[in-house]
C-alpha positions in Angstrom: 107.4 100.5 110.3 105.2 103.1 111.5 106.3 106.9 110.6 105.5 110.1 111.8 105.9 112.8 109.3 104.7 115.4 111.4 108.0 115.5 112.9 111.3 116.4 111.4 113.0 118.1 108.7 110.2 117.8 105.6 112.7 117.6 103.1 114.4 114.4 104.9 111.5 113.0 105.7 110.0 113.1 102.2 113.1 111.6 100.7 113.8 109.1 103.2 110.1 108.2 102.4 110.1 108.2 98.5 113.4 105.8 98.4 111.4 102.7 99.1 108.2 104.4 96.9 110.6 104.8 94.1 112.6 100.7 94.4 109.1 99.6 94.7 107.7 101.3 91.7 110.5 99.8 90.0 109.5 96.5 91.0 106.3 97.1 90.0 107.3 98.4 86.5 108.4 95.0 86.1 105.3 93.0 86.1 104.5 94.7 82.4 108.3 95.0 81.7 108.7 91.0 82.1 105.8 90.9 79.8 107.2 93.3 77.3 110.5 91.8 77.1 109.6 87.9 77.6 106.6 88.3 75.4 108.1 90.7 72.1 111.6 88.3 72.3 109.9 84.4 72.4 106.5 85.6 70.5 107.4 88.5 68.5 106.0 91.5 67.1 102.3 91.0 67.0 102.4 89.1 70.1 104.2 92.0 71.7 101.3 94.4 70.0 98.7 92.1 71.6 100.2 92.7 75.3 100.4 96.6 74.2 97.0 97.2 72.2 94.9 96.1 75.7 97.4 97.7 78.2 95.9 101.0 78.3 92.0 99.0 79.1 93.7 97.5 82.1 95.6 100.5 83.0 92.1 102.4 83.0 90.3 100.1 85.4 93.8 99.9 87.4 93.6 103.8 87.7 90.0 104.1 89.0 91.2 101.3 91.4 94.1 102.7 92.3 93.2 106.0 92.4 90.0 105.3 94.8 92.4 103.7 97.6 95.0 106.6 97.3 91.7 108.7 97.9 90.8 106.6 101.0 94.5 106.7 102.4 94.1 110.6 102.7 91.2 109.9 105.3 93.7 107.0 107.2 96.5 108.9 107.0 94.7 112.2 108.5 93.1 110.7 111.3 96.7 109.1 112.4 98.2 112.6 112.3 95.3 113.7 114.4 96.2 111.0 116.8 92.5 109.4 116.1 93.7 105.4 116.4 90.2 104.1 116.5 89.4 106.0 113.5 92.6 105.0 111.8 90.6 101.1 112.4 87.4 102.3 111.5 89.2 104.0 108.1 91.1 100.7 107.0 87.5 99.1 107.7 85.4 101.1 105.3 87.9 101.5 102.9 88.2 97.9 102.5 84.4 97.4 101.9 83.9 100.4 99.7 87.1 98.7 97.5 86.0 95.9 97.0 82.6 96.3 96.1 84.0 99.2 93.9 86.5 96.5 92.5 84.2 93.9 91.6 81.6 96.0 90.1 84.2 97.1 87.4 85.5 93.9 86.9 82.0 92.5 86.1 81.2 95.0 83.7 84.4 95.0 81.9 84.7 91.6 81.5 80.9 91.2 80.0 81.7 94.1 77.8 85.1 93.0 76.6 84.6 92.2 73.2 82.8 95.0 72.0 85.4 97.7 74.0 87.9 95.9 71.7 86.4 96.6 68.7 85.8 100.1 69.5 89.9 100.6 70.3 90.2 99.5 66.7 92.6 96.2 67.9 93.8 95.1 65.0 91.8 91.4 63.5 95.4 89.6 63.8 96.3 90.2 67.3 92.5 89.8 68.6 92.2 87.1 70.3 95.8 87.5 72.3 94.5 90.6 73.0 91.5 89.2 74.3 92.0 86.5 76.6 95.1 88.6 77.9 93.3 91.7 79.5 90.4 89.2 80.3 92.7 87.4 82.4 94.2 90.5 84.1 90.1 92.1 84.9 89.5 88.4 86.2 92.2 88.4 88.6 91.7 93.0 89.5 90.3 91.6 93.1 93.9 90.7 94.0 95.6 93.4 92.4 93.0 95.3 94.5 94.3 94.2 97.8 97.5 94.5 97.5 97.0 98.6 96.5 94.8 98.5 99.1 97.1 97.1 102.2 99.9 99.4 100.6 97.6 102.5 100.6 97.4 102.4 104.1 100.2 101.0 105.4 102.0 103.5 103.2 99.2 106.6 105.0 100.9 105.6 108.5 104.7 106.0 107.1 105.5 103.1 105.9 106.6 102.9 102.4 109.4 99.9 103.6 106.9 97.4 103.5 105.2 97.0 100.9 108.4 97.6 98.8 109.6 93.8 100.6 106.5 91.8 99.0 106.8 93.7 95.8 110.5 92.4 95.0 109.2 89.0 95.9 106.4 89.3 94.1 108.1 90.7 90.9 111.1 87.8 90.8 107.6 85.4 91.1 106.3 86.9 88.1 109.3 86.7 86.0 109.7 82.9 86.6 106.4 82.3 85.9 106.4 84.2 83.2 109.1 82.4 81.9 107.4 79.2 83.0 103.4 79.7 81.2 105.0 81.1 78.0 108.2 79.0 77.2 107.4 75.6 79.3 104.0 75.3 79.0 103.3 77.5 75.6 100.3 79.6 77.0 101.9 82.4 74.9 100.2 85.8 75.8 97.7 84.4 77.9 100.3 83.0 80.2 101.7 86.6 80.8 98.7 87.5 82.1 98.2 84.3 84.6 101.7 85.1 85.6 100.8 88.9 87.0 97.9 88.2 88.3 99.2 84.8 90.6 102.5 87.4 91.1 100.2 90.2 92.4 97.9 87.6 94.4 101.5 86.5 96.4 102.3 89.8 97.4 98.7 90.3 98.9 98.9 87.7 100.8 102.5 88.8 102.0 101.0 92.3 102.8 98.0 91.0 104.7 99.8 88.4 106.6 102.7 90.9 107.7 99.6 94.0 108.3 98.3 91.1 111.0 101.4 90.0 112.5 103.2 93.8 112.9 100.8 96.4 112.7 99.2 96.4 116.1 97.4 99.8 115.0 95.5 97.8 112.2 94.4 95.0 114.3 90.7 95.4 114.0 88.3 94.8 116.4 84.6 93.0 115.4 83.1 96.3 116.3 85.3 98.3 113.4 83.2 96.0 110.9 80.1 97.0 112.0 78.8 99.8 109.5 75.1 100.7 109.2 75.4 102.6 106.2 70.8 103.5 105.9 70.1 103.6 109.6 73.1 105.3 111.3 74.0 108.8 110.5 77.5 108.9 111.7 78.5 105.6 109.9 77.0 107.2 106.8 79.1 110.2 107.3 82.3 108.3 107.7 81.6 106.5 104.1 80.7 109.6 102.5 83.7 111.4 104.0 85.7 108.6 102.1 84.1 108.7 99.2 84.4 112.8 98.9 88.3 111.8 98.4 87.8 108.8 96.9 85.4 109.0 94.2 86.9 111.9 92.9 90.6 110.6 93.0 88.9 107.2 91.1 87.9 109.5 88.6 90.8 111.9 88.3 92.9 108.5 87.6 90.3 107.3 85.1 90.4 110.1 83.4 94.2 109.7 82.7 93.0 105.9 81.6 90.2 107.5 79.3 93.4 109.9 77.7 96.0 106.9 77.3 93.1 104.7 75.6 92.2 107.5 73.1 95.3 107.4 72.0 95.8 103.7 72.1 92.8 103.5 69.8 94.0 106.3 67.0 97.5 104.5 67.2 95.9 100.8 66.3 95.0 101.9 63.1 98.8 102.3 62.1 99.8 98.8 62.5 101.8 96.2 64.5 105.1 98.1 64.1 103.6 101.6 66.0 101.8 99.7 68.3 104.9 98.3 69.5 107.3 101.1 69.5 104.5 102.7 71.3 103.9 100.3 73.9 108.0 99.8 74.4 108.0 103.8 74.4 105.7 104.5 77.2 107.4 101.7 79.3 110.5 103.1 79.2 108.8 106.2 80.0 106.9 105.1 83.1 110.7 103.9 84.6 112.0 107.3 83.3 108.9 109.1 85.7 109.5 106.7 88.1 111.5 109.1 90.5 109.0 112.1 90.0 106.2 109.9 90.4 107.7 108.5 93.8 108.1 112.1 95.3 104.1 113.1 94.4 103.3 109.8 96.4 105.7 110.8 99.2 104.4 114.3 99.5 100.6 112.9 99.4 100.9 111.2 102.6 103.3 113.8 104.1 101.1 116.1 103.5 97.7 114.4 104.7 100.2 113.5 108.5 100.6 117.1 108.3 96.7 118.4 107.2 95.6 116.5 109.8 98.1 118.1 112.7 97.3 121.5 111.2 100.6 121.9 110.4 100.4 123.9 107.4 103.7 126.2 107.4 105.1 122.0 107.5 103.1 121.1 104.1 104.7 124.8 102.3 108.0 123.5 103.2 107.5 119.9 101.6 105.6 120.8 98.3 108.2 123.9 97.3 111.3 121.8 98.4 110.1 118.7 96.2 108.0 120.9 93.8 112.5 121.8 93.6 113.8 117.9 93.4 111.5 117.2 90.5 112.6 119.8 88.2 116.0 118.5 88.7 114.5 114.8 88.4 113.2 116.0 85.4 116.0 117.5 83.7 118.3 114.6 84.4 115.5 111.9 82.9 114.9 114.0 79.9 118.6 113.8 79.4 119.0 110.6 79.8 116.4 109.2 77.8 117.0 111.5 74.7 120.2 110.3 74.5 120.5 106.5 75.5 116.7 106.2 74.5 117.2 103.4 71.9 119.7 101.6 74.0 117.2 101.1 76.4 114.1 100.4 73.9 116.5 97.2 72.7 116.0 96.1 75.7 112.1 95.0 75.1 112.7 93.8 71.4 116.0 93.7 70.5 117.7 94.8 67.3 115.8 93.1 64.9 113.2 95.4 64.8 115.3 98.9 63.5 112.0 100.5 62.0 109.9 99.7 65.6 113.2 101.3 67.8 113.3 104.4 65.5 109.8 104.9 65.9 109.9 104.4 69.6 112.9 107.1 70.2 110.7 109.9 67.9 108.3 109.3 70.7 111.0 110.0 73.4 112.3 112.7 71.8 109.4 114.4 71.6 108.3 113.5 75.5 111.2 115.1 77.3 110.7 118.2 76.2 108.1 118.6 78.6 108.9 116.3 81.6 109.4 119.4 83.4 105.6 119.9 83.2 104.9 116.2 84.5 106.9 116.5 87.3 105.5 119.6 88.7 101.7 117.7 88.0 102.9 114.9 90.6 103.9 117.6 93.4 100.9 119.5 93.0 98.2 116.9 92.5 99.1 114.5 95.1 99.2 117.5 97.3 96.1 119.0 96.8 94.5 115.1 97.6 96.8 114.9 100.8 94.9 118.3 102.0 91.9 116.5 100.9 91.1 118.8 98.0 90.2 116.4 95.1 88.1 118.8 92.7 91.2 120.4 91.4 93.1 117.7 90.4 89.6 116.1 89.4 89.4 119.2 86.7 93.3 119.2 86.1 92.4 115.6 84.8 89.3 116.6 82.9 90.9 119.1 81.2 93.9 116.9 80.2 91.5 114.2 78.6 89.9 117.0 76.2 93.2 118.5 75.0 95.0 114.6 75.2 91.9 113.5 73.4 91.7 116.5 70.4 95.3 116.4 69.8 95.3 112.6 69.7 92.4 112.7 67.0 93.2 115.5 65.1 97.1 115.9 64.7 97.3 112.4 64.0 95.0 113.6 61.2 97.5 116.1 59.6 100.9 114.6 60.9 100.0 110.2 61.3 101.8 108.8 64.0 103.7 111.7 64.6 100.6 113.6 65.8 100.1 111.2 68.7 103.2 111.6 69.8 102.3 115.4 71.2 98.9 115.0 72.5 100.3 113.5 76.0 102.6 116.4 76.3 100.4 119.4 75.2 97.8 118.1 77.8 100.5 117.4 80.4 100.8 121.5 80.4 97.4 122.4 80.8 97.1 119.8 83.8 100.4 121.2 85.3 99.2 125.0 84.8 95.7 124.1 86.3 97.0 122.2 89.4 100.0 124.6 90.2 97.2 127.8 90.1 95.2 125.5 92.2 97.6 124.6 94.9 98.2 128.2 96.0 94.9 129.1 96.3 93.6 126.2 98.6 96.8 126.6 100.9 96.2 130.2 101.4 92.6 129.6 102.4 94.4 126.5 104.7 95.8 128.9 106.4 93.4 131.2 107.0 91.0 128.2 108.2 93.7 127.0 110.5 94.8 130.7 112.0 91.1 131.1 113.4 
């Protein structure tokens, strides 16, 4: 239940915090994994391409959504380690009208301008209209995808990370069975992928919201905390912009990333079914190979927001060198793991039939984990600049990756094909790391001087 971090060993805490963070990113990797694996062994190939050639479009509008409740959570989760309960209430309130209006905006805009977007990402004409109706289906349904990160945000900012982990295991096992169910029962092929994680992802908001209502006393909101006059009243238009200082940002830091992964989803469409598949089976099994670094960064952000908001900033040192330490391990172990077991694990989404997609797909890895040592440290020192409340850093960390991700995409895929693609993620992941790292010391020092006063 309820957690506070500003007590205890930081190292414990953060741990004990990022187990459940890491099962239920796990879980969550399985909403695309079930697709991957159900859809590129019953439909094949192209089908599997379909499902991968759109994934980075919904993985951008997923960022910005994403990214814009984490940024909210920082304001939850500071005024609960400043003991401010009403404005914990007041927090949950705004940031729930500010989501969803952000939410459906996007969705509208996406979903009129579908077609064309498609066209632009170079999908290739025989996987277009899979393609189609399967991200159109996953924008249709963002609204519940949007609750759920939302309910988790901020349960997650008061120091629970239990949870939303419980709904998320139900939720995934939902989606695997009616995966199963759309594509092989009722023969909705690649559109009934998408209907299954969207109805999955609607479950576990209703789970969440249920459970928030029934065991989060704190959260139990008053008519009062929904009253917002954003024109007339100053200190209600205060409260909304202080949000959206951390959460506009942090919407567009993780768009950014989206922008950078579509780039290069559009350069790799124009080499055919085969690299679009090892591709997309190559960054899945990367995302559950980053799945323990990633977990510690979301940890540490809402350690260190408990912590910002007690003024305990000796507290938020401790936590981001001692984890900044567990993800270079993390790292090493996970680069090791995957050079060497890499096209085990790729069988997994398409079997062995496919010998020229799996060899493709383990170049890619090989390449990677050379430089997960440079991701890792990019999760620390990101999420905890945006627990401190400091967006612009990782804002620019994220600008500057999209330039280099989006230059090396383009033009070493120019001299090298396919082979070029393969290093533009992990050149830019360098210049984020380098930025954010250089940026973390500098804001804590001047923490510390603001808090000494």
């Amino acid at each position: 239940m309820i957690k506070d971090l500003t007590r205890g060993e930081p190292l414990k805490l953060i741990v004990l915090f990022s187990i459940p963070l890491l099962i239920g990113n796990i879980f969550q990797q399985l909403y695309n994994i079930a697709d991957i694996v159900i859809v590129g062994r019953t439909l094949g190939v192209e089908a599997l391409a379909a499902v991968g050639a759109t994934a980075p479009l919904f993985f951008l509008i997923m960022f910005a959504v994403v990214g814009m409740n984490n940024g909210f959570a920082v304001i939850t989760g500071q005024r609960f380690g400043a003991k401010d309960y009403d404005g914990v209430r007041r927090s949950a309130t705004v940031s729930t009208i500010l989501s969803t209006a952000f939410t459906l905006f996007f969705s509208i805009l996406f979903a009129v301008f579908m077609k064309p977007i498609l066209f632009m990402m170079n999908v290739p004409s025989e996987i277009l209209h899979d393609a189609y109706w399967y991200i159109q289906i996953c924008t249709f349904g963002l609204v519940l995808v949007n609750l759920y990160n939302l309910l988790a945000s901020v349960v997650r900012a008061l120091g629970d990370s239990k949870t939303p982990l419980y709904f998320l295991i139900l939720a995934s096992v939902l989606n695997v069975f009616l995966a199963l169910l759309f594509i092989l029962k009722f023969g909705w092929g690649v559109s009934g992928a998408a209907v299954a994680v969207v109805l999955s992802q609607g479950f576990s908001a209703l789970l969440c919201l249920i459970f928030v209502k029934l065991k989060f006393p704190i959260l139990h909101t008053k008519k009062s905390d929904w009253v917002f006059d954003f024109i007339h009243n100053k200190e209600d238009r205060e409260f909304a912009k202080e949000h959206l200082r951390v959460g506009i940002p942090a919407a567009v830091q993780f768009s950014v990333l989206g922008i950078g992964i579509l780039i290069i989803q559009s350069v790799c469409n124009s080499f055919g079914a085969n690299v679009i598949a090892a591709f997309t089976a190559a960054l899945r099994v990367e995302q559950i190979a980053t799945l323990p670094m990633i977990s510690f960064g979301i940890a540490l952000a809402s350690f260190v927001a408990q912590n910002f908001g007690a003024k305990e900033v000796g507290r938020i040192k401790e936590g981001v060198i001692k984890s900044s330490l567990i993800n270079i391990g993390l790292s090493l172990l996970m680069a090791f793991v995957m050079r060497f077991w890499g096209p085990e694990i790729i069988e997994i989404f398409i079997g062995k039939a496919n010998p020229d997609v799996i060899k493709i797909a383990h170049e890619y890895l090989w390449i990677s984990t050379l430089f997960y040592f440079f991701l890792g440290q990019i999760f620390i020192f990101r999420n905890a600049l945006q627990g401190m409340g400091r967006p612009l850093i990782p804002l620019t960390s994220s600008c500057a990756e999209l330039m280099v991700r989006a230059y090396a995409a383009v033009f070493l895929a120019v001299e090298f094909g396919y082979f070029g693609i393969f290093y533009a993620g992990p050149i830019a992941w360098v210049t984020a790391a380098v930025i954010v790292t250089i940026g973390y010391f500098i804001n804590i020092r001047r923490i510390e001087r603001k808090f000494a006063k």
